[in-house]
C-alpha positions as CSV (number, residue, x, y, z in Angstrom):
1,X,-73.4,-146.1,26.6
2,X,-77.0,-145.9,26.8
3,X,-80.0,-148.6,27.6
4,X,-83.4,-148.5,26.1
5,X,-86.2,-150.6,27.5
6,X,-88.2,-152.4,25.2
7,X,-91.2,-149.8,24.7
8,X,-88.9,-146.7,24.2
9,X,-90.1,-144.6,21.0
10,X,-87.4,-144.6,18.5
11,X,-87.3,-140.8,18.5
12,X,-86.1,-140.9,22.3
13,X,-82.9,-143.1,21.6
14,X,-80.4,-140.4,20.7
15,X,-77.3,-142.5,18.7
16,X,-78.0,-145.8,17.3
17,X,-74.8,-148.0,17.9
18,X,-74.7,-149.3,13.8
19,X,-72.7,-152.4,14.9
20,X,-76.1,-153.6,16.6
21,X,-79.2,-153.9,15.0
22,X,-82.3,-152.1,16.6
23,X,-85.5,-154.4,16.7
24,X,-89.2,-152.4,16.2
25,X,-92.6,-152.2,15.9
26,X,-95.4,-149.5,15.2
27,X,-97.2,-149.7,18.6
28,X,-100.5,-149.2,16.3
29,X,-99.6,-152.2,13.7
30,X,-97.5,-154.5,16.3
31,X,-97.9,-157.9,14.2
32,X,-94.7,-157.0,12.1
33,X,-91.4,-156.5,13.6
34,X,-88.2,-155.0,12.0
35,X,-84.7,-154.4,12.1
36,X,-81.9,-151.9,11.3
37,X,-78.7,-150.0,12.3
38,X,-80.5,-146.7,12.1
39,X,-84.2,-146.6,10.9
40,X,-84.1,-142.8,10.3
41,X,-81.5,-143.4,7.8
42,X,-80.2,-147.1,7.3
43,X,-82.2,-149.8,5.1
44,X,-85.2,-151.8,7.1
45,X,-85.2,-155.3,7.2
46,X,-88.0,-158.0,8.6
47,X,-87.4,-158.8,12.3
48,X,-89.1,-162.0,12.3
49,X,-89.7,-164.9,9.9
50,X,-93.5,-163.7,10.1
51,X,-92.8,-160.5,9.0
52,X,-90.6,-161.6,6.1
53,X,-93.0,-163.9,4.5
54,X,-95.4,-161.0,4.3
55,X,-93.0,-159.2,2.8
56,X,-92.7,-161.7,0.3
57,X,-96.1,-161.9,-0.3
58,X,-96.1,-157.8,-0.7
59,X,-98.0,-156.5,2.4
60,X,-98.6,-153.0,2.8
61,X,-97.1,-152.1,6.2
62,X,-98.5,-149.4,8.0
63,X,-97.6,-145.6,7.2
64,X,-97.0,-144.6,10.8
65,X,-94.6,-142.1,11.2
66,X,-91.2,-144.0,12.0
67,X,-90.2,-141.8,14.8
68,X,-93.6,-143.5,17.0
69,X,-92.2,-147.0,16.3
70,X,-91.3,-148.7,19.6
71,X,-88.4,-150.9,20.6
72,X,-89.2,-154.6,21.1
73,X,-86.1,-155.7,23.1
74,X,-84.3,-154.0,25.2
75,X,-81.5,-152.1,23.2
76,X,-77.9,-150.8,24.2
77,X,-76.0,-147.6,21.9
């Protein structure tokens, strides 16, 4: 089992546990927040109330690569 610290790009985490949820942000764009049990290949989901609404509203997140995203909590696979 491997720890991330909050700040680790999700291209250097190398298995996502997919019975946990993985919170991010684009470093770039950090005023939304997500969630999912892979990003590379599982469906992304607001990580905050914030972020939801804005979904709702249909904001255009940002088009960073997903791979630069950062962890915002500290994460265990």
């Amino acid at each position: 089992m491997a720890t991330y610290p909050a700040g680790t790009t999700l291209d250097e985490i190398t298995h996502f546990d997919r019975s946990t949820k993985v919170h991010f942000h684009c470093p770039t764009h950090p005023e939304y927040t997500f969630r999912s049990k892979d990003p590379f290949c599982s469906s992304i989901f607001p990580g905050d109330p914030a972020t939801s609404a804005a979904e709702f509203q249909m904001v255009k997140f940002c088009t960073c690569p997903i791979a630069d995203h950062v962890v915002t909590t500290e994460y265990a696979a």
